[in-house]
Backbone bond lengths (Angstrom), bond angles and torsions (degrees), N, CA, C in turn:
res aa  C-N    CA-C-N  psi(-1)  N-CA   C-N-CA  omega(-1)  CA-C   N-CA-C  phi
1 X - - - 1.460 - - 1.534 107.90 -
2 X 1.400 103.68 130.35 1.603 100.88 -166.05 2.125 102.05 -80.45
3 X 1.445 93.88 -160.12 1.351 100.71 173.58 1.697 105.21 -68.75
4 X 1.131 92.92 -79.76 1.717 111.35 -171.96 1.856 113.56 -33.15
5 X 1.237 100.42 -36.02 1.529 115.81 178.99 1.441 107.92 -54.90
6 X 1.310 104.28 -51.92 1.757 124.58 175.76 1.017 124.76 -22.22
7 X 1.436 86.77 -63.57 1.833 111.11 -171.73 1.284 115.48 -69.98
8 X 1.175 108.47 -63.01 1.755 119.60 166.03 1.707 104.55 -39.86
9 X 1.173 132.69 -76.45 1.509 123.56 169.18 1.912 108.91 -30.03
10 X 1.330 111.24 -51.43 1.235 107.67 178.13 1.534 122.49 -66.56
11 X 1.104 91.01 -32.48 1.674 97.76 -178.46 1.758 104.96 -71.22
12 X 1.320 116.51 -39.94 1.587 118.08 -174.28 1.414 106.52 -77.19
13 X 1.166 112.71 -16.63 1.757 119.23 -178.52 1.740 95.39 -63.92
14 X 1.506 106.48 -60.31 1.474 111.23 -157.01 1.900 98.74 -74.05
15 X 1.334 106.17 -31.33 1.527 104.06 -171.16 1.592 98.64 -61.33
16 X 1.463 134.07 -58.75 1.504 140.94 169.98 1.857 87.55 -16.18
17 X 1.431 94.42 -78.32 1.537 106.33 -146.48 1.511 106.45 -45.32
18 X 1.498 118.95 -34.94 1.576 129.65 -162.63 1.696 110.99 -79.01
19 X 1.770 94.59 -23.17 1.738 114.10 170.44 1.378 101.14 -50.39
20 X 1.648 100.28 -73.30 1.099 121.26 -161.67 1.635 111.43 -55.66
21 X 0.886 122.14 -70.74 1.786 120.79 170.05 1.664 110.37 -19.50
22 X 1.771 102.55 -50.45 1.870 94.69 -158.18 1.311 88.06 -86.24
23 X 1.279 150.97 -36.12 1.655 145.78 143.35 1.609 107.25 -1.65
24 X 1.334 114.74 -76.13 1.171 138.90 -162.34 1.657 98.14 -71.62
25 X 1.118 141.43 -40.75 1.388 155.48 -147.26 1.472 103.65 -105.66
26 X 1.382 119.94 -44.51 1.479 124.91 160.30 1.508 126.46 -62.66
27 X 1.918 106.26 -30.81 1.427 97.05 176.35 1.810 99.82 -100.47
28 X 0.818 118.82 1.52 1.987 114.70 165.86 1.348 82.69 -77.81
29 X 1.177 158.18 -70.56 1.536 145.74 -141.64 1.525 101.45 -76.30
30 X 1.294 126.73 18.06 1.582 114.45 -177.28 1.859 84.72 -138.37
31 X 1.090 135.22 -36.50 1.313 139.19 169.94 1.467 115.21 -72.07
32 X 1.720 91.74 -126.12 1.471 115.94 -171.07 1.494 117.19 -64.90
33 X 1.383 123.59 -8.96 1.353 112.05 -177.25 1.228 100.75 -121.17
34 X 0.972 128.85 23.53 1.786 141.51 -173.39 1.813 111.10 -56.03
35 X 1.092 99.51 -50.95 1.545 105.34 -174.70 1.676 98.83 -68.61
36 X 1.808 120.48 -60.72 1.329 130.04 179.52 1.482 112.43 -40.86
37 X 1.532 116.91 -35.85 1.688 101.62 168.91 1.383 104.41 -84.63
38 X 1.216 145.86 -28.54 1.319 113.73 165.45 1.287 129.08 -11.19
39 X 1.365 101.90 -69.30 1.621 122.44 -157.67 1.490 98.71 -52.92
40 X 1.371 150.29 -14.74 1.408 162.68 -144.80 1.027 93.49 -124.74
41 X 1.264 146.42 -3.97 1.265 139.84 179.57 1.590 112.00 -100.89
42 X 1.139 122.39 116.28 1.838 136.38 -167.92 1.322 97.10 -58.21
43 X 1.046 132.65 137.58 1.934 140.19 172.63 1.416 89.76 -60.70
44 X 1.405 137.09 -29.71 1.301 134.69 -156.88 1.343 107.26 -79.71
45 X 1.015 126.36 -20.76 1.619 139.52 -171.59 1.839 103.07 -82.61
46 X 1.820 93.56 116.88 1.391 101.70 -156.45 1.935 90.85 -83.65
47 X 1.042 105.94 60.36 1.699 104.57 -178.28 1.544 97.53 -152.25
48 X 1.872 118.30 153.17 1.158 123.41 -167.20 1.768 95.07 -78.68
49 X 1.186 100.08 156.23 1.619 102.76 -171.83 1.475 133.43 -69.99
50 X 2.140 82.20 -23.76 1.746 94.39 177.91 2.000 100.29 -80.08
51 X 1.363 128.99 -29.93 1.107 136.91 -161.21 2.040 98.02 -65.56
52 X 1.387 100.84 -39.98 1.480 119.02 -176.94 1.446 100.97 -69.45
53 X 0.964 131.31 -35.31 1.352 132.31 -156.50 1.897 120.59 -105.14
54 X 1.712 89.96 -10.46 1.316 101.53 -178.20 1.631 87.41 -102.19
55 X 1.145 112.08 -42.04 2.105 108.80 -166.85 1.616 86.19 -77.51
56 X 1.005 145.69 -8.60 1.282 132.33 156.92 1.763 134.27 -53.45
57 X 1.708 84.91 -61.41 1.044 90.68 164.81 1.332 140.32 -99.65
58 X 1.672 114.03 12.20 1.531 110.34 121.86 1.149 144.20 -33.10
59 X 0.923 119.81 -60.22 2.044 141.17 173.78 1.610 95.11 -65.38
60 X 0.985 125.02 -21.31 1.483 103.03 -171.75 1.403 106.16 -100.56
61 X 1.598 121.51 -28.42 1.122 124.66 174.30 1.585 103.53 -65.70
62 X 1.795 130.51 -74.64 1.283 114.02 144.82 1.584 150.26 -1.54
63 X 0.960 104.90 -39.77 1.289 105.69 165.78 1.360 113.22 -106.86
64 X 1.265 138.61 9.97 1.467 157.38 146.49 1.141 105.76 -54.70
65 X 1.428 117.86 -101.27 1.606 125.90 142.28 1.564 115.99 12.87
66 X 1.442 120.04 -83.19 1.460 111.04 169.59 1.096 137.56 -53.31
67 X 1.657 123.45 -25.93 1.458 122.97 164.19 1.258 115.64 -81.62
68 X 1.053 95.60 -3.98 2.014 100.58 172.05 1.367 110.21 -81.18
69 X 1.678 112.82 -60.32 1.451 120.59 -157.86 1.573 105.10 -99.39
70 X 1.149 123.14 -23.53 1.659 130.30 -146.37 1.540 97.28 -93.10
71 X 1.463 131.20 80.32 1.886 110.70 -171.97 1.467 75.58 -87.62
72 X 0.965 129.36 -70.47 1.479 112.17 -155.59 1.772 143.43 -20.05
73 X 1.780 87.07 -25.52 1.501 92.31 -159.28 2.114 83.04 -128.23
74 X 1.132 97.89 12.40 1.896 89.31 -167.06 1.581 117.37 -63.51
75 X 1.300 119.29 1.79 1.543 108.94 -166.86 2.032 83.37 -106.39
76 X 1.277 112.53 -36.06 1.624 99.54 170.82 1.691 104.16 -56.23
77 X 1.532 108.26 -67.49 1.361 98.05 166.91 1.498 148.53 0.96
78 X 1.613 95.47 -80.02 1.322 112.70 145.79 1.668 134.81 -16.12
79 X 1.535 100.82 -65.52 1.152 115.35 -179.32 1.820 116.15 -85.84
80 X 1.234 114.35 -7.93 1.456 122.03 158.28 1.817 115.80 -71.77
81 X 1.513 89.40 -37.81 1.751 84.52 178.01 1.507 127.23 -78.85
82 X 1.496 96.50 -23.23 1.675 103.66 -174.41 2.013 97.32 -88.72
83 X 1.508 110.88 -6.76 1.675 106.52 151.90 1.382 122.00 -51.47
84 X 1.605 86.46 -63.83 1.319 111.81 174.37 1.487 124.21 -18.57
85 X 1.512 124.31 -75.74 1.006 166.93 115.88 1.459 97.04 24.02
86 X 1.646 95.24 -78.06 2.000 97.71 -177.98 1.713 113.28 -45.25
87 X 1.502 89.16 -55.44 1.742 105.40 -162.90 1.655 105.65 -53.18
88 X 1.419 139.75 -32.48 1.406 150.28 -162.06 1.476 87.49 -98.11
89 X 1.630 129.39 -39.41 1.461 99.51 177.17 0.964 143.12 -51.98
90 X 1.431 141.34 -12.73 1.471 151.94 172.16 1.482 103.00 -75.58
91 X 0.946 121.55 -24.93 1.821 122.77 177.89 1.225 106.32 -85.90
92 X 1.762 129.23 -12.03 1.628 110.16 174.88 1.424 101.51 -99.01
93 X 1.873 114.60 -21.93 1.463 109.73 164.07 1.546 116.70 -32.36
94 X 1.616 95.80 -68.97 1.419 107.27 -159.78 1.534 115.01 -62.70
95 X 1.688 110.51 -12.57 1.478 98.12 -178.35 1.314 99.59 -96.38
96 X 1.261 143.78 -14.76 1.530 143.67 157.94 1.039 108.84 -68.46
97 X 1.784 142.66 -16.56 1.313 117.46 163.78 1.224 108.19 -88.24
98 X 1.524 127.03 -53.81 1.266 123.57 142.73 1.637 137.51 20.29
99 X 1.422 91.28 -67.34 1.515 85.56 -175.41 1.229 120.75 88.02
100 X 1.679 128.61 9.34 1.311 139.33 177.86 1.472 127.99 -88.90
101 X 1.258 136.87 61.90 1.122 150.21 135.94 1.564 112.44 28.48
102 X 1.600 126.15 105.17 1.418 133.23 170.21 1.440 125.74 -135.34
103 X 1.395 116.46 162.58 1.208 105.12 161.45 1.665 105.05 61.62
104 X 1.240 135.13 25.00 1.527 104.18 -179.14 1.123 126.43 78.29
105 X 0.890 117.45 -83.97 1.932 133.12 -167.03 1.315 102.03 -93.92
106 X 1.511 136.68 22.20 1.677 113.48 161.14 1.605 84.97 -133.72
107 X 0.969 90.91 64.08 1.903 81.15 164.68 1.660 116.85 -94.93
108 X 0.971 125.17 1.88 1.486 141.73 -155.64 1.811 109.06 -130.91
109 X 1.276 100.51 152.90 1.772 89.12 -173.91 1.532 110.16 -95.02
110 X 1.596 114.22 2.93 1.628 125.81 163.62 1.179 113.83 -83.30
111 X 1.563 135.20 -18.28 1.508 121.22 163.97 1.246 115.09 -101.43
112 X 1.699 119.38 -11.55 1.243 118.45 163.76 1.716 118.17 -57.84
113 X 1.475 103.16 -44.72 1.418 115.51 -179.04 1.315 113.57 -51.31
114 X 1.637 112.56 -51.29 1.559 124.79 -151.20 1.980 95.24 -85.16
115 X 1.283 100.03 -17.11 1.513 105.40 178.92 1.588 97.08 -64.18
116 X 1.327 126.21 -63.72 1.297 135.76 -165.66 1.478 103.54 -29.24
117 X 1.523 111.24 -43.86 1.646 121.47 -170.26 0.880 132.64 -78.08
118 X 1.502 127.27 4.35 1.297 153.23 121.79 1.334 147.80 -41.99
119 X 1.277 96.80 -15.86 1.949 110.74 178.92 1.309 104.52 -78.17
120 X 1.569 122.25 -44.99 1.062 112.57 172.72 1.204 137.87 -57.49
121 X 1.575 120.72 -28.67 1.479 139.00 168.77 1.669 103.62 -48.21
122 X 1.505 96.60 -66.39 1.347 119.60 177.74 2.080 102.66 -37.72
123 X 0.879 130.39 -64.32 1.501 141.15 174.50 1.703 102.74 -41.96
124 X 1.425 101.75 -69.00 1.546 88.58 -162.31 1.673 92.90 -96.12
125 X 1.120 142.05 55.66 1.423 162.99 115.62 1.616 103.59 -73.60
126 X 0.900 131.65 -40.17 1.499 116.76 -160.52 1.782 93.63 -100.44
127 X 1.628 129.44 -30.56 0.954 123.27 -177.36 1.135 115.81 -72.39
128 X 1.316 112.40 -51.83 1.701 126.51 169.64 1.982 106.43 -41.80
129 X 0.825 124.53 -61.74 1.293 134.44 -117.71 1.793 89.99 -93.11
130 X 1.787 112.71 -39.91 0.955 129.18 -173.95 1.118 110.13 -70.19
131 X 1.906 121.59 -15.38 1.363 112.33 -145.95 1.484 149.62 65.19
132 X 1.771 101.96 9.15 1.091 128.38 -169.38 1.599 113.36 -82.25
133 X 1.159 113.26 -32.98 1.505 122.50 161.34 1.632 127.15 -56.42
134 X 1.612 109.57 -55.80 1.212 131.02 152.79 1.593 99.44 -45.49
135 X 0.776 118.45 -87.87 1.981 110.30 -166.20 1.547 104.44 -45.56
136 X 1.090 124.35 -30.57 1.683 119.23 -173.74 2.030 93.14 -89.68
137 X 1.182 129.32 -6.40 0.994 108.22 177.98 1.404 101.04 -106.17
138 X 1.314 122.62 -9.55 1.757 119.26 167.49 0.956 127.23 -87.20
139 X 2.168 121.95 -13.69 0.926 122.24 153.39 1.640 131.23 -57.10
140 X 1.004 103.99 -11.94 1.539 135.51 -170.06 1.675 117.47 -76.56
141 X 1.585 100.36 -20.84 1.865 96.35 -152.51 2.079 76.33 -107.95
C-alpha cells in the first residue's frame, strides 16, 4: 500500500466516522437531546427554539447521509458541512456566554469555553476528510 493510498483510506475512515456522528447528532436533536440543544440556541434568533433545533437536526442528519453516500459531489459536501459548522458557531458562543448548562458535561463555563475549541477541528475535519481541500487545491494548479 503506497503513501497516497494511506491517506485516502485514512481520510474515508474519518469521513465514515464524521457521517456517522452528524447522523447520530441530527437524530439526538429531534429525540433525546431535544431540550439540551435548545440551550445553544441565541435568544436573538427570531425563530421558536424547538423549530431551530428540529430544522437543525434535519440538515445535520442530511448532510450525514451525503458524506456517507454522495462520492460524486463529496468535496462540495465537504465544504457545506464546514458552513455548517461556521453558521451553529454563534449558538455555542451564546451558550458559553450565557451560562446555559447542557448535555451533562457543559455545566461549567470551563467546558463551555474548551467546547468553543472544537468547531474548528470540526471544520477542517469535514474539509480534510471529504477531500474538499485537496480538490480546492487542484483547482488551483
Amino acid at each position: 500500500m503506497n503513501r497516497e493510498t494511506e491517506i485516502t483510506l485514512t481520510q474515508n475512515i474519518f469521513r465514515i466516522l464524521l457521517a456517522l456522528f452528524m447522523i447520530f447528532a441530527g437524530f439526538s436533536h429531534l429525540t433525546f437531546n431535544r431540550v439540551d440543544f435548545q440551550a445553544q440556541v441565541p435568544d436573538w434568533v427570531p425563530l421558536s427554539k424547538d423549530l431551530v433545533v428540529i430544522l437543525s437536526g434535519i440538515v445535520e442528519m442530511a448532510l450525514g447521509l451525503a458524506l456517507l453516500f454522495w462520492k460524486k459531489q463529496r468535496a462540495a459536501i465537504g465544504w457545506t458541512l464546514a458552513i455548517f459548522f461556521i453558521l451553529i458557531f454563534p449558538g455555542n458562543v451564546a451558550q458559553y456566554l450565557d451560562g446555559k448548562d447542557a448535555f451533562g458535561a457543559l455545566d461549567s463555563d470551563r467546558a463551555r469555553l474548551i467546547r468553543l475549541f472544537f468547531q474548528p477541528v470540526l471544520i477542517v475535519w469535514a474539509l480534510w476528510s471529504s477531500g474538499a481541500w485537496k480538490a480546492w487545491r487542484n483547482s488551483k494548479k
